[in-house]
C-alpha positions as CSV (number, residue, x, y, z in Angstrom):
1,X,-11.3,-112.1,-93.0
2,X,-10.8,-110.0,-89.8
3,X,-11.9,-106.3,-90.1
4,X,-9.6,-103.5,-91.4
5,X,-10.6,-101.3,-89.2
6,X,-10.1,-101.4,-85.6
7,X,-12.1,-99.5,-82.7
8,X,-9.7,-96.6,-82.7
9,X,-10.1,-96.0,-86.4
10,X,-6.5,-97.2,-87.7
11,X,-6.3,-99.8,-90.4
12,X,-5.1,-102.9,-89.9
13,X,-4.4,-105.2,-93.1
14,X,-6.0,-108.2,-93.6
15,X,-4.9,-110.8,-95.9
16,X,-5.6,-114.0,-97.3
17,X,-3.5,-117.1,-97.8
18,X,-2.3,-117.0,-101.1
19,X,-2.2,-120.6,-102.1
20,X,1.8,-120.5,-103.0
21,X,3.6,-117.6,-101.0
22,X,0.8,-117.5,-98.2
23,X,0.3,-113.2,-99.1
24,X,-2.1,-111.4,-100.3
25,X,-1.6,-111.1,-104.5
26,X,-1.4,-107.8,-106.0
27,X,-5.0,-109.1,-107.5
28,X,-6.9,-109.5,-104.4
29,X,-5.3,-106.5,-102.3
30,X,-6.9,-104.4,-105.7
31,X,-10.4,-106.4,-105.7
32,X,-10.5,-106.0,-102.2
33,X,-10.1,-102.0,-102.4
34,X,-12.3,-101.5,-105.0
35,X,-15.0,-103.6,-102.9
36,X,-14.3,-101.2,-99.9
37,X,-14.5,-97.7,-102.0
38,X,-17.1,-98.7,-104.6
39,X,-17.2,-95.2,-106.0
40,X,-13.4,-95.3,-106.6
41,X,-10.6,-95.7,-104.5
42,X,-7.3,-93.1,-104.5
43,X,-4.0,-94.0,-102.4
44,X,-3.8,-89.7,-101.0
45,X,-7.3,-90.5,-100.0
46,X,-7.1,-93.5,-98.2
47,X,-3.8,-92.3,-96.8
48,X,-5.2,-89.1,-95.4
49,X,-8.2,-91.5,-93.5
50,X,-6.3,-94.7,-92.4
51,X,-2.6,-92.7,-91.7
52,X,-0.6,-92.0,-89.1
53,X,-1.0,-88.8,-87.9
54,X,1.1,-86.6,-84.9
55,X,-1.3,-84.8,-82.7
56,X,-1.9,-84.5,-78.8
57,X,-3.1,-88.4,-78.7
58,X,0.4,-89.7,-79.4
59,X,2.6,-86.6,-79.1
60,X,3.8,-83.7,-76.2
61,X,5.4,-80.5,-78.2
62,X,7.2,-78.0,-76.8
63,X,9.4,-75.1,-78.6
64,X,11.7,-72.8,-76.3
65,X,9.6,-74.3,-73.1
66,X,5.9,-73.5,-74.4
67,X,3.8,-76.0,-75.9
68,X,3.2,-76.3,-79.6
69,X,-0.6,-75.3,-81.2
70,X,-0.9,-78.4,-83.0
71,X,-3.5,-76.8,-85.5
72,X,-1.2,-73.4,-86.7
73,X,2.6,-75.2,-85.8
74,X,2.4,-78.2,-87.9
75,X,1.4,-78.7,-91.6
76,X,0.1,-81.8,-93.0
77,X,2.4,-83.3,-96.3
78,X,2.6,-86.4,-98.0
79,X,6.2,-88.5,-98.5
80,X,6.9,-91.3,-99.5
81,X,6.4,-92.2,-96.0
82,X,2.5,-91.4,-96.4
83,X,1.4,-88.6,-93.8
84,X,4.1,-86.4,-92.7
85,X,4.2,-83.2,-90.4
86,X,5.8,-80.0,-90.9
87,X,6.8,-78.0,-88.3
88,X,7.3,-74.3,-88.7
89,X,6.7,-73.9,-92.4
90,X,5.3,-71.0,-92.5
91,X,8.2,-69.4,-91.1
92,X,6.8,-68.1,-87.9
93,X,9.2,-69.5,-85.3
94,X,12.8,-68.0,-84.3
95,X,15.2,-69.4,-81.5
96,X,16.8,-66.7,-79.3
97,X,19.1,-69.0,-77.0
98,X,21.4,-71.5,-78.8
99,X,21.8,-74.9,-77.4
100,X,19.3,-77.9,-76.2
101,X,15.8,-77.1,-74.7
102,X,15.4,-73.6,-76.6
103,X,14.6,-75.3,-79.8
104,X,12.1,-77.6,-80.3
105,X,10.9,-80.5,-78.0
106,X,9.2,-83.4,-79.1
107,X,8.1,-87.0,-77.2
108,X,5.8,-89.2,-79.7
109,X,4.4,-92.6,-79.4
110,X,5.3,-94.5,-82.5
111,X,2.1,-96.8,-82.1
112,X,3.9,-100.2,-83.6
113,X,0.7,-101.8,-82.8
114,X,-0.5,-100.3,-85.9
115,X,2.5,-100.7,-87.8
116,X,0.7,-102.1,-91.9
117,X,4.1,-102.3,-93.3
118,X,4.5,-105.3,-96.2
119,X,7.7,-106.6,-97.8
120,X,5.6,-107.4,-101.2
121,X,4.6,-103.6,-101.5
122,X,8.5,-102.5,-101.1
123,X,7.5,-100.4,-97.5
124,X,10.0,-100.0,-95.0
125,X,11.3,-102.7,-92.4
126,X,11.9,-100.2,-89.9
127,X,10.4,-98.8,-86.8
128,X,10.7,-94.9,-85.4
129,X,10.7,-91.5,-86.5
130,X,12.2,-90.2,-89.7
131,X,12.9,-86.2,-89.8
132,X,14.2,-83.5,-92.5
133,X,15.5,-79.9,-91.1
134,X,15.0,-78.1,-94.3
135,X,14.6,-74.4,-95.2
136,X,10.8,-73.2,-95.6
137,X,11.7,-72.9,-99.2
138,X,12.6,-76.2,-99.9
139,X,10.3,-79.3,-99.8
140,X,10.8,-82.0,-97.6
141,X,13.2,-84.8,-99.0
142,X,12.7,-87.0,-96.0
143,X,13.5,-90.3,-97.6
144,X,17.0,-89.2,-99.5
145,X,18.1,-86.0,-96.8
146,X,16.3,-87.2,-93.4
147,X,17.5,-88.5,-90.2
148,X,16.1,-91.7,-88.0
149,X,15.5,-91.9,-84.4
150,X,14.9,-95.4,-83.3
151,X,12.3,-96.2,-80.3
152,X,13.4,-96.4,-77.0
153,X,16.0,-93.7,-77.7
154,X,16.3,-89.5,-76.8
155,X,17.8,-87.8,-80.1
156,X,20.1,-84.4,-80.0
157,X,19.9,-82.8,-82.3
158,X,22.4,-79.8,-83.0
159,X,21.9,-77.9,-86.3
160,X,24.6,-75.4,-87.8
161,X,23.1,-73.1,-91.0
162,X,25.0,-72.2,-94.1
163,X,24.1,-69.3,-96.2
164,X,25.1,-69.8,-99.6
165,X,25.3,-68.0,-102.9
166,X,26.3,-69.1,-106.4
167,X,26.8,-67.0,-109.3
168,X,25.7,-67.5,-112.7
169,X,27.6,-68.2,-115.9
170,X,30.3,-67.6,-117.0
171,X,31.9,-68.6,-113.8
172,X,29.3,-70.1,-112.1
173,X,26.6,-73.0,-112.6
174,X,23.3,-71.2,-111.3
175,X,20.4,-70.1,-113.3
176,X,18.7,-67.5,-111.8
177,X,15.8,-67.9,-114.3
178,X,15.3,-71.2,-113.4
179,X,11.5,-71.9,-112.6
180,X,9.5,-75.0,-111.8
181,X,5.8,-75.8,-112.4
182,X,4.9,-77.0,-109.0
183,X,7.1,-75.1,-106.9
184,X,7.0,-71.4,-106.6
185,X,11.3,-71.2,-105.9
186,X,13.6,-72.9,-106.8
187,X,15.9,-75.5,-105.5
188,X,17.5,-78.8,-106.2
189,X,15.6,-80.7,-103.9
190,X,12.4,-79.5,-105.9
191,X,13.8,-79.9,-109.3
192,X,15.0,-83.4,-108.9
193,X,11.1,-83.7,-107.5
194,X,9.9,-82.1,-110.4
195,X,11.6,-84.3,-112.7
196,X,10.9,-87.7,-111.3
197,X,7.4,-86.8,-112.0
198,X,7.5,-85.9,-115.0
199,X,9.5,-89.0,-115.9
200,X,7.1,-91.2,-114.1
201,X,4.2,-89.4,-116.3
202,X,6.1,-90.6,-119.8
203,X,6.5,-93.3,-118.3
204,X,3.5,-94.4,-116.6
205,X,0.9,-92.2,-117.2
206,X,0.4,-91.2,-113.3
207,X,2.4,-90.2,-110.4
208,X,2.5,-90.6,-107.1
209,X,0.3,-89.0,-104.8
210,X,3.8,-87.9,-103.1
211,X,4.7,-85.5,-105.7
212,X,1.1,-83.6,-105.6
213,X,1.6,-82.1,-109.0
214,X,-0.5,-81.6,-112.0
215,X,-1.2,-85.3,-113.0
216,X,-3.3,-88.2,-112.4
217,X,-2.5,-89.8,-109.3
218,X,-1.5,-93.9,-110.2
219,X,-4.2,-96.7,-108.9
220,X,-2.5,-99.3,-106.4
221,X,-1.7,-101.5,-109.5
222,X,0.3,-98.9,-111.4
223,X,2.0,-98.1,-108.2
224,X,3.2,-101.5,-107.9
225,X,3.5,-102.4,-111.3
226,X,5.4,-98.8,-113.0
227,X,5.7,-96.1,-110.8
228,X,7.8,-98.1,-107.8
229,X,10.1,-100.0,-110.8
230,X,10.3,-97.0,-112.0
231,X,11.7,-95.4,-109.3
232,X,13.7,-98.3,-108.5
233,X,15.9,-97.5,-111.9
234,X,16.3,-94.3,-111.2
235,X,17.9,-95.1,-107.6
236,X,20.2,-96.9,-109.4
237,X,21.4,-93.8,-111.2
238,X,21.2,-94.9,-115.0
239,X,18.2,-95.5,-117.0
240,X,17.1,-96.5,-120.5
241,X,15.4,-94.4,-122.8
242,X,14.6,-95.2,-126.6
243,X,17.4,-97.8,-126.2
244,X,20.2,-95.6,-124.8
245,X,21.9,-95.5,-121.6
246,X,21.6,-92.3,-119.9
247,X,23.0,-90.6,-116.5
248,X,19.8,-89.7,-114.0
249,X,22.1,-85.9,-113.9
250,X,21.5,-86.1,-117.8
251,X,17.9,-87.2,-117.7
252,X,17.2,-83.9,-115.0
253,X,18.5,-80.5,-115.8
254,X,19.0,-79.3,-112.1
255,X,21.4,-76.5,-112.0
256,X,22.4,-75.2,-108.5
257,X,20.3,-72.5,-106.3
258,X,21.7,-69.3,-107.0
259,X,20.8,-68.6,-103.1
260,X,20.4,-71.8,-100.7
261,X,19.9,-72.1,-97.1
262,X,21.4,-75.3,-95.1
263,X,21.1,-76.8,-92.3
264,X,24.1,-79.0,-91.4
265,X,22.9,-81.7,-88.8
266,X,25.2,-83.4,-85.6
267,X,22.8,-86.4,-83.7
268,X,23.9,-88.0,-80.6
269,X,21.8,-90.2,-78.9
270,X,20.9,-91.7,-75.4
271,X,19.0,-94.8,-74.3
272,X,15.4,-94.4,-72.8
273,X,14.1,-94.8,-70.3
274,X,16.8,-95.3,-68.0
275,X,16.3,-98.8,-65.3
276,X,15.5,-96.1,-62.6
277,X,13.0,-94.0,-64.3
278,X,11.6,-97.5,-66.2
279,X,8.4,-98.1,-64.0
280,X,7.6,-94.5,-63.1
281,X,7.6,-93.7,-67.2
282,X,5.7,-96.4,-67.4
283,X,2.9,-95.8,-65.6
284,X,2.7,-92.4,-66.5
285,X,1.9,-93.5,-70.2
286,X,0.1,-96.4,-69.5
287,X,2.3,-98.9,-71.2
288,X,3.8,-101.6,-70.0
289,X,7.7,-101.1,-69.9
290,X,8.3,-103.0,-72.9
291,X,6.2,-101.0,-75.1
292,X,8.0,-97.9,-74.0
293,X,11.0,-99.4,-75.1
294,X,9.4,-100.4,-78.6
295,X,7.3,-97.2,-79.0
296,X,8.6,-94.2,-77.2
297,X,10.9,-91.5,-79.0
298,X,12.2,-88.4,-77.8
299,X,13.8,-85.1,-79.8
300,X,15.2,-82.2,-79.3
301,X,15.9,-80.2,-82.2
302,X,17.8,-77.1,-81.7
303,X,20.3,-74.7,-83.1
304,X,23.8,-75.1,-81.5
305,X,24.8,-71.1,-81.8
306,X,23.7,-68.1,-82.6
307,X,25.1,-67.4,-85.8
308,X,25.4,-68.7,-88.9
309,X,28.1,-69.2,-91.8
310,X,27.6,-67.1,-95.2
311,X,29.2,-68.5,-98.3
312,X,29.9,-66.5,-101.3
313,X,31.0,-67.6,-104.8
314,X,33.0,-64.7,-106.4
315,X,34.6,-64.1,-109.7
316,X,38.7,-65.2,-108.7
317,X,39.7,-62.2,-111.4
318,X,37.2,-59.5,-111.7
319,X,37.6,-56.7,-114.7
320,X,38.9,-54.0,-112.2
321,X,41.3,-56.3,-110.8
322,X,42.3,-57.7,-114.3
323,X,43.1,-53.9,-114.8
324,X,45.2,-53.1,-111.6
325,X,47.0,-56.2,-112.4
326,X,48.5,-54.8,-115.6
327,X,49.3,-51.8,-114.1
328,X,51.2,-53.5,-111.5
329,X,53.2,-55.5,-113.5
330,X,54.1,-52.7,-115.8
331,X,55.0,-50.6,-113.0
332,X,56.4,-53.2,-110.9
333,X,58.9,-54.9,-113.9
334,X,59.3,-51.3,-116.0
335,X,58.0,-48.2,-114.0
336,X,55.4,-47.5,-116.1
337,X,52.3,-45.7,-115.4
338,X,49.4,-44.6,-117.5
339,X,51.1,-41.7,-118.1
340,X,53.9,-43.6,-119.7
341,X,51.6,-45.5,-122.0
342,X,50.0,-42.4,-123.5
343,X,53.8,-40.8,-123.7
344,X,54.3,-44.0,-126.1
345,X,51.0,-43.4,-127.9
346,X,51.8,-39.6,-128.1
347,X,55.1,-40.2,-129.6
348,X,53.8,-43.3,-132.2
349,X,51.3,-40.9,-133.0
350,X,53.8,-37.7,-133.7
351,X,56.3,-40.2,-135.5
352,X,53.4,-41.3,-137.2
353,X,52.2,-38.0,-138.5
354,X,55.7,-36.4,-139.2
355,X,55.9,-40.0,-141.8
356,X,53.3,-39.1,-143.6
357,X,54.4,-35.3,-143.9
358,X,57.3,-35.7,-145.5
359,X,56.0,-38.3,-147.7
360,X,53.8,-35.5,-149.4
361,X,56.6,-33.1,-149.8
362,X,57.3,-32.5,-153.5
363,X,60.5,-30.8,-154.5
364,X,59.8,-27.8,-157.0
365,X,62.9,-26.9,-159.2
366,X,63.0,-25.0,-162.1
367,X,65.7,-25.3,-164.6
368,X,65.1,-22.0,-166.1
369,X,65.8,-19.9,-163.0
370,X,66.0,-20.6,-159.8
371,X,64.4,-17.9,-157.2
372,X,65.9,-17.5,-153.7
373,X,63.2,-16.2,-152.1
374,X,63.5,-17.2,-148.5
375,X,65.2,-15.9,-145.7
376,X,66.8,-17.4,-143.1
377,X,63.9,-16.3,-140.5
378,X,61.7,-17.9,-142.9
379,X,63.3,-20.7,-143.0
380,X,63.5,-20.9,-139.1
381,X,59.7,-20.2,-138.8
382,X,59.0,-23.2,-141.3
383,X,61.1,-25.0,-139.1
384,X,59.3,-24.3,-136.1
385,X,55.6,-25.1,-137.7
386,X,56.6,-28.4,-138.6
387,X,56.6,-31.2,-135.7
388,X,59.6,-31.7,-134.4
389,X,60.4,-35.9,-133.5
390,X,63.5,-37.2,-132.2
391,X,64.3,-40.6,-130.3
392,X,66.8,-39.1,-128.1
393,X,64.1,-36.2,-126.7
394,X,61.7,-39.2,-126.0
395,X,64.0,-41.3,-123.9
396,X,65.4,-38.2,-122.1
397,X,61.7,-36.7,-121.3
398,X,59.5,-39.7,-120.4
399,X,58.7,-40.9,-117.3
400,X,59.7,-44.4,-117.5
401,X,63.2,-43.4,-116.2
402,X,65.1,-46.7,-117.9
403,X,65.0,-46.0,-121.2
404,X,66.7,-42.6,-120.3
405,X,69.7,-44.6,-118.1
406,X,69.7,-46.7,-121.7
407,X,70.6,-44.1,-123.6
408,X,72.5,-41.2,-121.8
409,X,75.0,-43.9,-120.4
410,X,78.0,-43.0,-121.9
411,X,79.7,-47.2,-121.8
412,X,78.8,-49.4,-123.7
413,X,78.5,-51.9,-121.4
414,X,76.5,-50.2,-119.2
415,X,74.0,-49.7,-122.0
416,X,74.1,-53.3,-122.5
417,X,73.0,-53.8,-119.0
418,X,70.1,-51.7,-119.3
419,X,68.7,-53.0,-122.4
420,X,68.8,-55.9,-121.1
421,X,67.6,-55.0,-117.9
422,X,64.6,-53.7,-119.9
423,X,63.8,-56.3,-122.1
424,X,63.9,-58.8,-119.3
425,X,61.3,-56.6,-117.8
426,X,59.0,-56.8,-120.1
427,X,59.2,-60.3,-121.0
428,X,58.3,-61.3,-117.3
429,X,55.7,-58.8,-117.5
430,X,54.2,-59.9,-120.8
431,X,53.9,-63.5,-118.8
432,X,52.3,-62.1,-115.7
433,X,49.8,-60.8,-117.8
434,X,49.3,-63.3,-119.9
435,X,48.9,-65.8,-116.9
436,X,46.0,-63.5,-115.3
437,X,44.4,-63.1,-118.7
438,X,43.9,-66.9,-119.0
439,X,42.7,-67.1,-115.2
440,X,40.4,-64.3,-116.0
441,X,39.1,-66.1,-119.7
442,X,39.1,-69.4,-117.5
443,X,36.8,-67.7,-115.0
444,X,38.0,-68.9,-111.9
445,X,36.3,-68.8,-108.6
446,X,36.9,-68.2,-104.8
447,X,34.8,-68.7,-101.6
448,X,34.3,-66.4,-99.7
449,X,33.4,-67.3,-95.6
450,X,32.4,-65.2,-93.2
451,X,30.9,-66.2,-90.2
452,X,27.6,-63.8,-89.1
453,X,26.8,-63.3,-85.4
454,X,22.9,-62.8,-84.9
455,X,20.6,-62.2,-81.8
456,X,18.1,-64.6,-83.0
457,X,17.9,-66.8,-85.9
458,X,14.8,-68.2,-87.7
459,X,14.3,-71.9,-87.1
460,X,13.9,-73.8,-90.3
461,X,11.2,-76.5,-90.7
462,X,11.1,-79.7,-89.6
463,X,9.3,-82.6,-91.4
464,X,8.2,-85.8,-89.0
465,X,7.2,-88.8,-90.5
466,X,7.0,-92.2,-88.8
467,X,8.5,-95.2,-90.3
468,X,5.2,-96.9,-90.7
């Protein structure tokens, strides 16, 4: 068996003829890893020894023209690519000129040479870089959100933010509540993160050293034997549980970010190196030019302008609006105002009252004698204490000026006219009205875009894994 360790330190996988498919069984890759790490052997472990990694022995970094601190620029995470790097997560970084060569720079070696990718284990039958620009807040969803640079190619790559906010219920989806165990804020990305794990610890009883969370982290058996499957089903959108078929947006509860930051991505590439420049890149690597062509990538990352595009979700009827709406239409269709309204109410109210007066009147006679006692003046006084309601005062005195024309006009025709005039009114406004109140009750949205000019603008993070 040749050694799985070469004399650079990267693992190379040995196998053994299996005596039907000529690969190494699932049996003997396990038996040999437990003979190599006797006192136990863990997949993040062994990953973080025998991995790729991006450093200054495979890699030249620049951002905005000055060379990258490999140590404090790039964070080490795991994907389901194995080692990945993050540049700029801690949020320190900020572009100040838009376009290419003011963002970041990278040329990396993609080693093929040490390339331990196997069919029977489900790995990847590609070769290059894979890369996620995501917001510092979000985790890296390389394998679902990222883009590929083969080798042998230079990458552009433009990137366009969006700012957006949701609103939460009634009329919109968000939850502003919404926490996750692993995650300190919240996003999609991280919820549908959250939730495979947890599925895959029903399931399996492990997860993935990927998802770094609270569990225990699945031997290279249950990785090939549950947790991969698993995931496999879940790809494929439905799964089974206690004999049902369910949606995978059923199985996770992942309501939209309330606030989100996005980073739309536009890739153009070019062919490296070019036949003049072959021999000269060459030798300045030390490859031969065929391995340039099968190893060498180049990026630039940068963000196209200075300014970004906000995106707000907004309430299509708001209360204050719901109100000035029903004052318009009133006015608009019948000329009333609020003043109009509490004319009505006033005289409902004095009609109302002057009812119930002269239902408690009780006349008084007395056969025996009858005793004129009152004047005239008090008889007028009487007169003036009690309230005093008539129709044609209302219509004459109040300010919506058509019930007035209704009843002063001295043809009947023309009275006709403005009744009808009237009622049409109010039947069109009744309908406006109703109309906004079920687009208010409905909840209705609108977007709101504006486009927001900056002088400089925080560079989100990029995640680099390589294919292998």
């Amino acid at each position: 068996m040749p050694d799985d360790q070469d004399n650079d330190g990267h693992f190379t996988s040995s196998t053994t003829n299996n005596a039907e498919d000529g690969e190494m069984s699932m049996s003997d890759m396990d038996n040999m890893m437990r003979s190599m790490y006797p006192r136990g052997f863990q997949l993040s472990n062994f990953t973080l020894e025998k991995g790729w990694y991006l450093n200054a022995s495979n890699a030249i970094c620049t951002f905005r023209g000055r060379p990258c601190n490999w140590t404090t620029d790039f964070n080490h995470v795991f994907t389901a690519f194995g080692n990945c790097f993050t540049f700029n997560a801690n949020n320190d970084a900020f572009q100040d000129q838009p376009g290419a060569k003011n963002g970041l720079s990278l040329e990396i070696n993609i080693e093929q040479q040490y390339y331990s990718n196997r069919l029977q284990l489900g790995d990847q039958v590609d070769a290059g870089i894979f890369f996620h620009v995501h917001n510092q807040s979000v985790p890296p969803s390389v394998e679902t959100d990222g883009r590929a640079v083969p080798p042998g190619f230079h990458a552009y790559v433009g990137l366009t933010r969006t700012d957006s906010y949701s609103i939460d219920p009634p009329y919109g989806l968000c939850n502003k509540s919404a926490e996750l165990v692993n995650f300190p804020d919240y996003s999609v990305a991280a919820c549908v993160l959250e939730c495979k794990e947890q599925h895959m610890l029903r399931e399996c009883g492990c997860e993935l050293f990927e998802y770094e969370g609270r569990g225990r982290e699945c031997s290279l058996m249950e990785v090939t034997t549950c947790a991969k499957p698993l995931l496999g089903e879940i790809k494929t959108i439905y799964y089974f549980l206690w004999n049902h078929l369910y949606e995978f947006s059923n199985m996770c509860d992942c309501p939209v970010a309330c606030e989100d930051v996005t980073y739309a991505t536009s890739v153009t590439y070019t062919s490296i190196p070019s036949n003049s420049t072959a021999s000269e890149l060459a030798t300045n690597l030390r490859m031969s030019p065929t391995e340039v062509k099968a190893n060498y990538v180049i990026m630039d990352i940068y963000l196209e302008n200075l300014n970004y595009i906000k995106s707000e979700q907004l309430p299509a009827v708001e209360p204050s609006a719901l109100i000035s709406d029903i004052g318009g239409q009133f006015g608009l269709f019948m000329g009333f105002s609020l003043l109009t309204i509490i004319e009505f109410i006033e005289f409902a109210a004095m009609t109302l009252y002057t009812w119930i007066l002269s239902a408690k009147r009780q006349p008084k006679v007395d056969i025996v004698m009858v005793k004129m006692t009152s004047t005239r003046n008090e008889k007028e006084e009487k007169a003036k204490e009690e309230p005093q309601v008539s129709i044609e005062a209302f219509a004459t005195s109040t300010s919506a000026h058509g019930f007035a024309r209704a009843y002063q006009s001295r043809h009947l025709v023309a009275k006709a006219i403005w009744t009808a005039l009237i009622t049409a009114g109010f039947v069109v406004a009744v309908v406006q009205i109703y109309f906004r109140f079920a687009s208010y009750f409905r909840y209705d949205t609108t977007t709101k875009i504006t486009m927001v000019f900056a002088k400089e603008l925080q560079f989100p993070a990029v995640t680099i894994c390589n294919a292998n």
